[in-house]
N, C-alpha and C positions, 0 to 999 in steps of 0.2 A: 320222282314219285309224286303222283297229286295228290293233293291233300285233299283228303273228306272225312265226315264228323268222325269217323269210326277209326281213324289213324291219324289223326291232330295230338292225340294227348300224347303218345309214343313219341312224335314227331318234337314236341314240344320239350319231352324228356332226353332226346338224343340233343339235339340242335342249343337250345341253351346253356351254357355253362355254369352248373352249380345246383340249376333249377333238379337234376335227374332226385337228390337229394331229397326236397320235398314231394317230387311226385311217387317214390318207393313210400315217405313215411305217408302220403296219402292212400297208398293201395294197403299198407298195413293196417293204417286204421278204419279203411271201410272194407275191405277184402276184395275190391273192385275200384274200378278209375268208374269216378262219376264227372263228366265232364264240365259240368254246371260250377261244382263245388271245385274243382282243380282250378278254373280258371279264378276262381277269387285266389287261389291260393297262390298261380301266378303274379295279381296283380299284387299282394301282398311282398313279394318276393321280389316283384321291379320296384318297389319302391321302399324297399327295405335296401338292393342294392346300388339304385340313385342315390339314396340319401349319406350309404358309407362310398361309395366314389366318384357319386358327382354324374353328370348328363353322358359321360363318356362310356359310364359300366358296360363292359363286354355283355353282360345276360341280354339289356336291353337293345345294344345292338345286332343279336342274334336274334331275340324274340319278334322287335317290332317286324322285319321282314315278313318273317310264318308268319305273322297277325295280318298284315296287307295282304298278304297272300291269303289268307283264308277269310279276309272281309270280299275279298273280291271275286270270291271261287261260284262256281255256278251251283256247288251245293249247299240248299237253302237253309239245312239244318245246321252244317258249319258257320254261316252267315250269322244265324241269329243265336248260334252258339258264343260269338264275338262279341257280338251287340248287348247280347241278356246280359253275359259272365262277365267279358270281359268290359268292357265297355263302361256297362249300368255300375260297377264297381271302383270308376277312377274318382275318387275325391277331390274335388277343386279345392278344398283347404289344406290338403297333404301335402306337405314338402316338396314332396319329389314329382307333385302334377304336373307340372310346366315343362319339365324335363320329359316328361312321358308323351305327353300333348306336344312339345314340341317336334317328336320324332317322327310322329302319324305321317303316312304316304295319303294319295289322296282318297284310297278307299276306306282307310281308318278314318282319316279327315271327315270324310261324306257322310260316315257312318254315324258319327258322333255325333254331327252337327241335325241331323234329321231326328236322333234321341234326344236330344235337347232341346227344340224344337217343339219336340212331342209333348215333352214336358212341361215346358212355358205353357202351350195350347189349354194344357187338360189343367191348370191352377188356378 
């Protein structure tokens, strides 16, 4: 299946393990998948479970793939659906950053590195 904005969140809820858990209490509590807000809630959730098992946690070896896969996809809305949510959301003081940072392919990689980038520029 490819992945585009409009069947990422689903994707995200089958493919990672544990994650389907907050994405139901997330459709419960807004009555709808708001993509934006789901992905904070992923990255909440990888690094909730980096920090109880360490760089090896299954969720993150499942997730970061879909997240390359969808840094790299030609639609532009998924793209900067990564970049805003996911992305703008990693905490360099978080525990579990390194371990998350350290998984990135090279389209996570690029991605970062260009938001960061953007960041230093505009300070």
């Amino acid at each position: 299946m490819q992945l585009r904005y409009d069947n990422f969140a689903e994707q995200l809820r089958t493919v990672v393990p544990g994650f389907e858990r907050v994405y139901d209490e997330h459709v419960s509590d807004y009555d709808e998948v708001l993509p934006h807000v789901l992905l904070g809630d992923l990255v909440r959730f990888l690094s909730a479970e980096v920090e109880l098992r360490g760089a090896e946690a299954l969720a993150l070896k499942k997730a970061i793939p879909l997240l390359e896969d969808a840094a790299c996809s030609e639609d532009e809305r998924l793209q900067e659906l990564i970049v805003v949510s996911f992305l703008e959301n990693l905490e360099p003081d978080d525990p579990s950053f390194l371990a998350i940072r350290n998984s990135f392919g090279p389209g996570l990689e690029e991605h970062y590195r260009l938001l960061r980038n953007a960041e230093d520029n505009s300070q």
